[in-house]
MIDO-939807 format. One record per residue (C-alpha): residue in three letters; x, y, z; residue number from 1. Coordinates in pm, 1 decimal. Example, Ala and Ser with C-alpha at 12.3 -4.5 7.8 and 13.67 -1.06 7.14 Angstrom:
<recs>
(rec "Ala", (1230.0, -450.0, 780.0), 1) (rec "Ser", (1367.0, -106.0, 714.0), 2) 
</recs>
This chain:
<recs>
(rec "Unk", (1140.8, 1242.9, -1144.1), 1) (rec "Unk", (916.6, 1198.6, -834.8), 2) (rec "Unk", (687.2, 1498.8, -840.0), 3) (rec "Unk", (621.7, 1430.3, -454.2), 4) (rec "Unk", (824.4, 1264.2, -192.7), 5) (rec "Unk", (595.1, 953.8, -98.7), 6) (rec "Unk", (549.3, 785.6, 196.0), 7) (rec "Unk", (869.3, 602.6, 404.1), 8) (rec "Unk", (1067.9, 769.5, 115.6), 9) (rec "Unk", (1331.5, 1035.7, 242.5), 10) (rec "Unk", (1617.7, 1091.5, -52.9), 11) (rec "Unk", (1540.3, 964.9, -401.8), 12) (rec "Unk", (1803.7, 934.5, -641.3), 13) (rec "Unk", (1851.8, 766.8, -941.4), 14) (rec "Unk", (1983.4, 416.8, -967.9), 15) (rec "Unk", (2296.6, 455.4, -1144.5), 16) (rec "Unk", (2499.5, 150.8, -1317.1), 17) (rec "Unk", (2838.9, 377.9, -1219.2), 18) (rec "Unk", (2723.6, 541.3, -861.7), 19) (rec "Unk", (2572.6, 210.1, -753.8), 20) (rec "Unk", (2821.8, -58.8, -896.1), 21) (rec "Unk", (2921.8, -164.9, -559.2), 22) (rec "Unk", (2594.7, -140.6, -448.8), 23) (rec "Unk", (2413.1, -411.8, -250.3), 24) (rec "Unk", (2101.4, -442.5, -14.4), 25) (rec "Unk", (2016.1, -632.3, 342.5), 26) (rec "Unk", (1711.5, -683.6, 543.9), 27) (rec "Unk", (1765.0, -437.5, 821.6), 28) (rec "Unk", (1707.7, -530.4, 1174.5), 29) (rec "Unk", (1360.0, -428.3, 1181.7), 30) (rec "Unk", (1262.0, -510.7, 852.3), 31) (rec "Unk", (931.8, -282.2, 889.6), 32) (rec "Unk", (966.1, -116.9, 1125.3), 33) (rec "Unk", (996.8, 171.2, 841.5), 34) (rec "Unk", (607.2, 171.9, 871.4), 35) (rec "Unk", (560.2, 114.9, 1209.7), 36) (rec "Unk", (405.5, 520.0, 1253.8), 37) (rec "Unk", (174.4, 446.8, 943.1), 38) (rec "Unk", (-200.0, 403.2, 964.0), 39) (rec "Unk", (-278.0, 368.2, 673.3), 40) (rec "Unk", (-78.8, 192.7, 387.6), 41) (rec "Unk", (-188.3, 290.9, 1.6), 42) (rec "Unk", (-355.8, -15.6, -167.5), 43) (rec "Unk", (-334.3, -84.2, -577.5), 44) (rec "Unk", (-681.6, -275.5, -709.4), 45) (rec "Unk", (-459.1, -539.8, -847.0), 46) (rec "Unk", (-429.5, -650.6, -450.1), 47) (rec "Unk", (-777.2, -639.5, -294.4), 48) (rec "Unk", (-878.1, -996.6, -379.9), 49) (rec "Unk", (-539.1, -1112.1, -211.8), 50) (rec "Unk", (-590.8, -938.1, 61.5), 51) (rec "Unk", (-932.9, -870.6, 154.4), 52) (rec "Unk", (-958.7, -1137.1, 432.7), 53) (rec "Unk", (-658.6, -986.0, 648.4), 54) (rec "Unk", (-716.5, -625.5, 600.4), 55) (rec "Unk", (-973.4, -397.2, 536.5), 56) (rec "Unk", (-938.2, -163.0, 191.1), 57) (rec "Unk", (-1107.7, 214.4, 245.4), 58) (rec "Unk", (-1101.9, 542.4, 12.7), 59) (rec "Unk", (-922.9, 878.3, 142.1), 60) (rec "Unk", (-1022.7, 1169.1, -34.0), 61) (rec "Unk", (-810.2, 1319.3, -293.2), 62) (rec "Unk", (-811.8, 1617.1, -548.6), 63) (rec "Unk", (-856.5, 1469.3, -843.0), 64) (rec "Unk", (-946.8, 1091.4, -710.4), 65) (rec "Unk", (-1015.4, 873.5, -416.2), 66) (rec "Unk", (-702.8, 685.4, -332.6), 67) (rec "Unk", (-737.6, 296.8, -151.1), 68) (rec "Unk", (-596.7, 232.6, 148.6), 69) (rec "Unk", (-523.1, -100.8, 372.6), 70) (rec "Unk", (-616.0, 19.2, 693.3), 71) (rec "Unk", (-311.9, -110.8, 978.1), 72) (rec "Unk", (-416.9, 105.9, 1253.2), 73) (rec "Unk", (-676.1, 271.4, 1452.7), 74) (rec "Unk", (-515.7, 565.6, 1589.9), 75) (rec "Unk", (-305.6, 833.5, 1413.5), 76) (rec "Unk", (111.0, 698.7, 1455.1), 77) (rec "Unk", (38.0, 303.3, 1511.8), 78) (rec "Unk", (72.3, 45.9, 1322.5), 79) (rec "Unk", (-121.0, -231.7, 1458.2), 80) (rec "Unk", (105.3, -498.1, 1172.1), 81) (rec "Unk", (441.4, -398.7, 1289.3), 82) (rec "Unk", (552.7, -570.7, 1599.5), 83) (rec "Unk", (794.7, -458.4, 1831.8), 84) (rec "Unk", (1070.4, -598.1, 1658.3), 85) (rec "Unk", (984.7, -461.1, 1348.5), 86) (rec "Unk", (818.7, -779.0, 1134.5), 87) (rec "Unk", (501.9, -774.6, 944.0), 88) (rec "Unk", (233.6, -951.6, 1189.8), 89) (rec "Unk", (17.1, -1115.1, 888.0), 90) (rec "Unk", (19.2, -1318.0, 578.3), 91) (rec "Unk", (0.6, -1037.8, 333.4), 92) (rec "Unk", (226.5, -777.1, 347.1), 93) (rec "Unk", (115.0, -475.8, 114.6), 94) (rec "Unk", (276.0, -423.4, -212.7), 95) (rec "Unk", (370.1, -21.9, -135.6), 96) (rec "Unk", (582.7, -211.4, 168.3), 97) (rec "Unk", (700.1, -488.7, -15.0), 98) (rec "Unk", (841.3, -209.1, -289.7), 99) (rec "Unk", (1054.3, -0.7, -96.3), 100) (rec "Unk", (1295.9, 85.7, -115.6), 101) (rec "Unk", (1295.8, 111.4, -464.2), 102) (rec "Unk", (1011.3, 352.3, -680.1), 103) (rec "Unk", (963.2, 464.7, -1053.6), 104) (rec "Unk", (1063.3, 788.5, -1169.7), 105) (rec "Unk", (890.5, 994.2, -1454.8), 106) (rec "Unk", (1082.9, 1243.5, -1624.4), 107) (rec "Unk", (898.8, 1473.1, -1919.6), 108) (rec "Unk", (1017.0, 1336.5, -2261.0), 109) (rec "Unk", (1225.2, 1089.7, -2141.8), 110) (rec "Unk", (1201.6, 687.2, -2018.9), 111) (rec "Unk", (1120.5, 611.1, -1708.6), 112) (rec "Unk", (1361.1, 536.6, -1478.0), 113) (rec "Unk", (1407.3, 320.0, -1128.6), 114) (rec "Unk", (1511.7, 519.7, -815.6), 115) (rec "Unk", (1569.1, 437.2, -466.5), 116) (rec "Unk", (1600.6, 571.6, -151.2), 117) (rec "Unk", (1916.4, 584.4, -54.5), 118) (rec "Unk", (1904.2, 694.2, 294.4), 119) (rec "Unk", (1765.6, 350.2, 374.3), 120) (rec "Unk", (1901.6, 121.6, 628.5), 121) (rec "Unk", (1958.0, -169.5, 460.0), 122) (rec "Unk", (2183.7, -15.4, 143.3), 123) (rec "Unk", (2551.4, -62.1, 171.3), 124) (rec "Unk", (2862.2, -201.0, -12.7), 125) (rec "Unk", (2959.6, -532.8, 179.7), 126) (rec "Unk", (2669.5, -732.9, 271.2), 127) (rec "Unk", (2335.9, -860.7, 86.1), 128) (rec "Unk", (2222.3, -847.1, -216.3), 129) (rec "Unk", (2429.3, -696.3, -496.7), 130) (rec "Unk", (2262.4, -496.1, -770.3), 131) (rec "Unk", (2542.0, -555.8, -1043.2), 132) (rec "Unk", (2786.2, -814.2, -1158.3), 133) (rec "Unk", (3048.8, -739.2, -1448.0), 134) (rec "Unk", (2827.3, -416.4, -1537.0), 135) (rec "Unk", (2525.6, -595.8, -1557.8), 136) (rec "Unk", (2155.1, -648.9, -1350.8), 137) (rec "Unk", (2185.9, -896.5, -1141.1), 138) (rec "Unk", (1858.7, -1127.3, -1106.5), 139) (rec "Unk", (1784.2, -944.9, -815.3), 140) (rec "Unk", (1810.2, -585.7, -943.6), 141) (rec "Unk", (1613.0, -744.5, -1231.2), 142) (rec "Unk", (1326.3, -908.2, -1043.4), 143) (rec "Unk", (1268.5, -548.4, -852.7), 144) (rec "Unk", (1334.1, -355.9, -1127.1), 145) (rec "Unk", (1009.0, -585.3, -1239.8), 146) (rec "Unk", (791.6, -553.3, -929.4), 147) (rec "Unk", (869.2, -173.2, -952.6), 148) (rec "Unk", (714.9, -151.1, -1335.3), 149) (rec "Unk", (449.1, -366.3, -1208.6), 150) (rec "Unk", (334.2, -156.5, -918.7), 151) (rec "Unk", (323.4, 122.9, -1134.1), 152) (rec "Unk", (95.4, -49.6, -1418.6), 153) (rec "Unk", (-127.0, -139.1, -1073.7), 154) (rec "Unk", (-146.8, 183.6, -1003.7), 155) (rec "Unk", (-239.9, 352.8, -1322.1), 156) (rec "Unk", (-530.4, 78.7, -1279.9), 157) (rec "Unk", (-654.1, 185.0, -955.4), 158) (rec "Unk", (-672.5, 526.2, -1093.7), 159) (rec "Unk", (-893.2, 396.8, -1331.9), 160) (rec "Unk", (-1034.7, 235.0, -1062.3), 161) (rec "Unk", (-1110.7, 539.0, -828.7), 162) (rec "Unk", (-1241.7, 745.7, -1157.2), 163) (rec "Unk", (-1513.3, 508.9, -1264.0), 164) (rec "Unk", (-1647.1, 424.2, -891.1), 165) (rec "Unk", (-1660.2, 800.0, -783.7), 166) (rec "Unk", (-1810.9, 902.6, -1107.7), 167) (rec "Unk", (-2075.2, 626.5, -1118.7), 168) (rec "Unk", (-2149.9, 738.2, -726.0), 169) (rec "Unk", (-2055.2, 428.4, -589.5), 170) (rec "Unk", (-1891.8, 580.4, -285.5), 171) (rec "Unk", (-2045.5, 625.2, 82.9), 172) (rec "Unk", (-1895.4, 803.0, 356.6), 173) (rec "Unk", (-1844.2, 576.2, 681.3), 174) (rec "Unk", (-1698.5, 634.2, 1037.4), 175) (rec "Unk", (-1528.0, 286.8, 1163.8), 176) (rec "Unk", (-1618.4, 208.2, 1542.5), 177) (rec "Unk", (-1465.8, 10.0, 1747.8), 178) (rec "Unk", (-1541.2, -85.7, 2077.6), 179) (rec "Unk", (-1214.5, -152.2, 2288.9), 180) (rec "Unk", (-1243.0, -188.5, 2677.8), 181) (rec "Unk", (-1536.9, -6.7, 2766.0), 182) (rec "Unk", (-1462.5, 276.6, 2521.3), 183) (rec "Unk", (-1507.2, 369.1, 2153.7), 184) (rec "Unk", (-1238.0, 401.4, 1859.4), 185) (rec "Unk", (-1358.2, 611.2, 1552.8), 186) (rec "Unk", (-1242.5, 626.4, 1199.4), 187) (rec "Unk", (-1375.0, 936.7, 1038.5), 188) (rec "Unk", (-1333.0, 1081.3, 677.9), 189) (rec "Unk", (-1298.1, 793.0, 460.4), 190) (rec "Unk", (-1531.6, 635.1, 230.1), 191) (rec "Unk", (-1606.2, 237.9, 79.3), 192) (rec "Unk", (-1841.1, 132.6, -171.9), 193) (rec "Unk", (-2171.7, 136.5, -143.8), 194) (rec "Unk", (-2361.2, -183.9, -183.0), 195) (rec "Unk", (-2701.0, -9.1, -244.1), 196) (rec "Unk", (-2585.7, 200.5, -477.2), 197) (rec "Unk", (-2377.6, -120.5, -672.0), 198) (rec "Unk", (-2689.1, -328.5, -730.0), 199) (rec "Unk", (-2894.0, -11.7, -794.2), 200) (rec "Unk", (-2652.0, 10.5, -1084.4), 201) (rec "Unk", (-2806.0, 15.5, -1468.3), 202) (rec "Unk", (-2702.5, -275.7, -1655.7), 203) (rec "Unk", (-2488.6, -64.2, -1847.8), 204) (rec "Unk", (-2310.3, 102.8, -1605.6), 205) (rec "Unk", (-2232.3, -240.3, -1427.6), 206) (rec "Unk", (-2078.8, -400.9, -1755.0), 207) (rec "Unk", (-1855.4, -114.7, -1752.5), 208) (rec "Unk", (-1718.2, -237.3, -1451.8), 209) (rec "Unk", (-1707.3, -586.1, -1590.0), 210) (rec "Unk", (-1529.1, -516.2, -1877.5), 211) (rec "Unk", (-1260.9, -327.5, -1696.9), 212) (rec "Unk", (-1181.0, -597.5, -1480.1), 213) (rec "Unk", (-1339.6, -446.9, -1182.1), 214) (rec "Unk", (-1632.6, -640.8, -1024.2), 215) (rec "Unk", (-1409.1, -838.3, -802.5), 216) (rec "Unk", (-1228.1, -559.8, -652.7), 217) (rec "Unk", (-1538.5, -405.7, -602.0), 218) (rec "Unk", (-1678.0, -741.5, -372.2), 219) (rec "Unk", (-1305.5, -747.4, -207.4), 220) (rec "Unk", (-1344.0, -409.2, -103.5), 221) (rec "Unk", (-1690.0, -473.0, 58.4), 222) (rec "Unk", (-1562.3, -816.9, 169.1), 223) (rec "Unk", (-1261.4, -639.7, 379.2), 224) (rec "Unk", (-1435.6, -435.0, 624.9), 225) (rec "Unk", (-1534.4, -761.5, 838.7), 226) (rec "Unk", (-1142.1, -736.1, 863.3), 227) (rec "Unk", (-1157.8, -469.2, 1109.6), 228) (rec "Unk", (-1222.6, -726.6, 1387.3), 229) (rec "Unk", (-889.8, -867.4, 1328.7), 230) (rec "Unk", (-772.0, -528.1, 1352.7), 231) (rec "Unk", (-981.2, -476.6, 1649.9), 232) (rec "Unk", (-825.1, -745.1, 1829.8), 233) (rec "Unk", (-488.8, -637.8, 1812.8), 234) (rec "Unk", (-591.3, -296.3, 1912.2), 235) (rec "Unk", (-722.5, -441.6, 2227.7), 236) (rec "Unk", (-416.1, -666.6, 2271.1), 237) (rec "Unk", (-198.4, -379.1, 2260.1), 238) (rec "Unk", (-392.5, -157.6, 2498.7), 239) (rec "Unk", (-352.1, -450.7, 2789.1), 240) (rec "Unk", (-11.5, -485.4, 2729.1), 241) (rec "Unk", (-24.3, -99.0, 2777.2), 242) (rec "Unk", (-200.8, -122.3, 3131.9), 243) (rec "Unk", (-49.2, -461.1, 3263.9), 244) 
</recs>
């Protein structure tokens, strides 16, 4: 199973062709306003290109790994993308979000199987989506069922990812400032590629990266931190909203 609850996920269970027959799922009321307390949203590499214009993509440390992140906010419990009513306030809505409520679970010696969290708002019995018909997947259940494998093959990646960046030392620390109405914002702890260190690279180190696929999550990454102005502005917007 799920070694670790992770994040927006409560009470993972099993999807069960029996337990679930009846099952089916709606868009709640506030579609995400599951995330609205989030500041930062894990990122796979498969994303970055897609994104990279909207939002900026930082490193948190890890134990074993640096993880990517789309940075939303720029204080700890705010969510600068999630209005008031709960909608995603962008073009491109991050594939952790766009997953739930549904995850892959690993179980030792056995086949994977799809979970979901079933303490979330939109799963019931009478309205939206149904997940089977006569005993079988309906295209629905199928096409998550699909997005779920394919987050998780985007994920091993972006392990892969964070490995050959942080052992090739291609990671700087940096502190995000942002000036909002005569004060400063700070972002501390987190780290983003270093350019210097990229094109200080020996030619066989860089066709490492090449040949993995990487180079042009590499340039998203570096690409997305002009994105903190658009994050910038919404901070700001918020704040006079705050003391109108």
């Amino acid at each position: 199973m799920v070694n670790e609850t992770p994040l927006f996920y409560r009470d993972i269970v099993p999807l069960d062709r029996a337990r679930h027959k009846l099952a089916r799922l709606e868009s709640p009321s506030r579609p995400y306003g599951f995330a609205e307390s989030t500041q930062f949203v894990p990122a796979v590499v498969d994303e970055f290109r897609a994104a990279c214009r909207e939002l900026s993509i930082l490193f948190m440390p890890g134990q074993q790994r640096p993880t990517a992140v789309f940075v939303v906010g720029l204080t700890a419990g705010q969510n600068l993308l999630v209005t008031p009513e709960g909608l995603w306030d962008g073009s491109y809505v991050p594939a952790f979000l766009r997953r739930y409520p549904f995850i892959r679970g690993d179980i030792e010696g056995a086949d994977p199987i799809i979970c979901i969290d079933q303490s979330y708002e939109g799963l019931n019995e009478e309205r939206g989506e149904p997940f089977f018909a006569e005993d079988e997947q309906t295209s629905y259940l199928a096409q998550q069922v699909g997005f779920v494998n394919a987050y998780y093959e985007a994920s091993r990646r972006s392990e892969e990812f964070a490995d050959m960046i942080q052992a090739m030392g291609l990671l700087k620390s940096v502190t995000v400032d942002v000036k909002s109405q005569g004060s400063t914002v700070s972002l501390h702890g987190l780290f983003a590629i270093d350019e210097d260190k990229l094109n200080a690279l020996p030619a066989k180190e860089f066709e490492k990266l090449r040949k993995a696929g990487f180079v042009p999550a590499i340039y998203a990454q570096i690409i997305s931190m002009d994105a903190i102005g658009k994050l910038s502005a919404k901070f700001d917007a918020v704040r006079k909203g705050l003391d109108a």
